[in-house]
C-alpha positions as CSV (number, residue, x, y, z in Angstrom):
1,X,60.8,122.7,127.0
2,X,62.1,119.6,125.4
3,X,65.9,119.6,124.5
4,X,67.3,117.7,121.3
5,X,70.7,116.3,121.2
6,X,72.0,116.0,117.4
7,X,75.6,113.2,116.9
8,X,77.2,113.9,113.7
9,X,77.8,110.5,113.2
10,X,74.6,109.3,113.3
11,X,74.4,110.8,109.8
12,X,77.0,108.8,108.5
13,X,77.7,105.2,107.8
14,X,78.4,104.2,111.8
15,X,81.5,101.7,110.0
16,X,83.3,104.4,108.5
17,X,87.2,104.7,108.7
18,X,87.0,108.0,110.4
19,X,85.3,107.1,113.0
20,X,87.2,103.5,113.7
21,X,90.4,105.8,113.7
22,X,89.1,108.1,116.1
23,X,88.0,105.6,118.3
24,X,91.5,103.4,118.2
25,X,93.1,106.9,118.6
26,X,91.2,107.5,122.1
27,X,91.9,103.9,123.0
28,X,95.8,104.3,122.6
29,X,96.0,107.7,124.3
30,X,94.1,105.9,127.4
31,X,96.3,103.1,127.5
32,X,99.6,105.0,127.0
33,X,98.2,107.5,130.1
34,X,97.5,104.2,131.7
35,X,101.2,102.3,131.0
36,X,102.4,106.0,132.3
37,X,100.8,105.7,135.6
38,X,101.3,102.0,136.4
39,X,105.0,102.3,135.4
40,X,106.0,105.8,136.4
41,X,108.0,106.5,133.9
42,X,107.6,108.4,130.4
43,X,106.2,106.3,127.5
44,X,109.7,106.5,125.7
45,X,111.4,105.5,128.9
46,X,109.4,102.3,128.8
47,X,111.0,101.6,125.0
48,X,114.7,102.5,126.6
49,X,114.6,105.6,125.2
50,X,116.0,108.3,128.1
51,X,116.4,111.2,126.1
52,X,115.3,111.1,122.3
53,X,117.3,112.7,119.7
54,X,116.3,115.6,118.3
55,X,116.4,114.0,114.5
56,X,113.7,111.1,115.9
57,X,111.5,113.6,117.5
58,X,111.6,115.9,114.2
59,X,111.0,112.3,112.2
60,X,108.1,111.6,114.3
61,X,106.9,115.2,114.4
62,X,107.1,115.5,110.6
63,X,105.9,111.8,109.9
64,X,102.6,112.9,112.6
65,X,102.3,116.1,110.6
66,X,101.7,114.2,106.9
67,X,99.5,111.4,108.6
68,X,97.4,114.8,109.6
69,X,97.1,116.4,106.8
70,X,96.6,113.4,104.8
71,X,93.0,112.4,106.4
72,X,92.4,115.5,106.0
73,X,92.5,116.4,102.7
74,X,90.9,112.8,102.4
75,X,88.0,113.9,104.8
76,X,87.0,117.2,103.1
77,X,87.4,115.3,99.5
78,X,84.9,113.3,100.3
79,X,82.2,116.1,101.0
């Protein structure tokens, strides 16, 4: 019984943004995993921040948030 395997990218242009996001996205979760490990201590910690304030993780949260929806009202525009 043969068994196909279908990629969803393979049906798109292989150089697309998306998929270069995606891609540098998996790489910079790795490494800060990685930086984690090696150094022991939180990825903030390593930038001097102890304990954030509340404002800079709502900036962050809220600037995370637009970036999101942003691609992907982009993404489904394009289909």
């Amino acid at each position: 019984m043969p068994v196909s395997i279908r990629c969803e990218q393979s049906t798109q242009d292989g150089n697309s943004l998306d998929v270069w996001l995606g891609r540098l996205a998996m790489v910079g979760f790795a490494v800060a995993i990685t930086v984690e490990i090696a150094t022991g201590k939180g990825l903030l910690e390593n930038f001097g921040l102890t304990s954030p304030l509340p404002t800079v993780a709502l900036a962050v949260t809220a600037l995370v948030g637009v970036l999101t929806a942003v691609f992907i009202f982009q993404s489904a525009s394009k289909n």
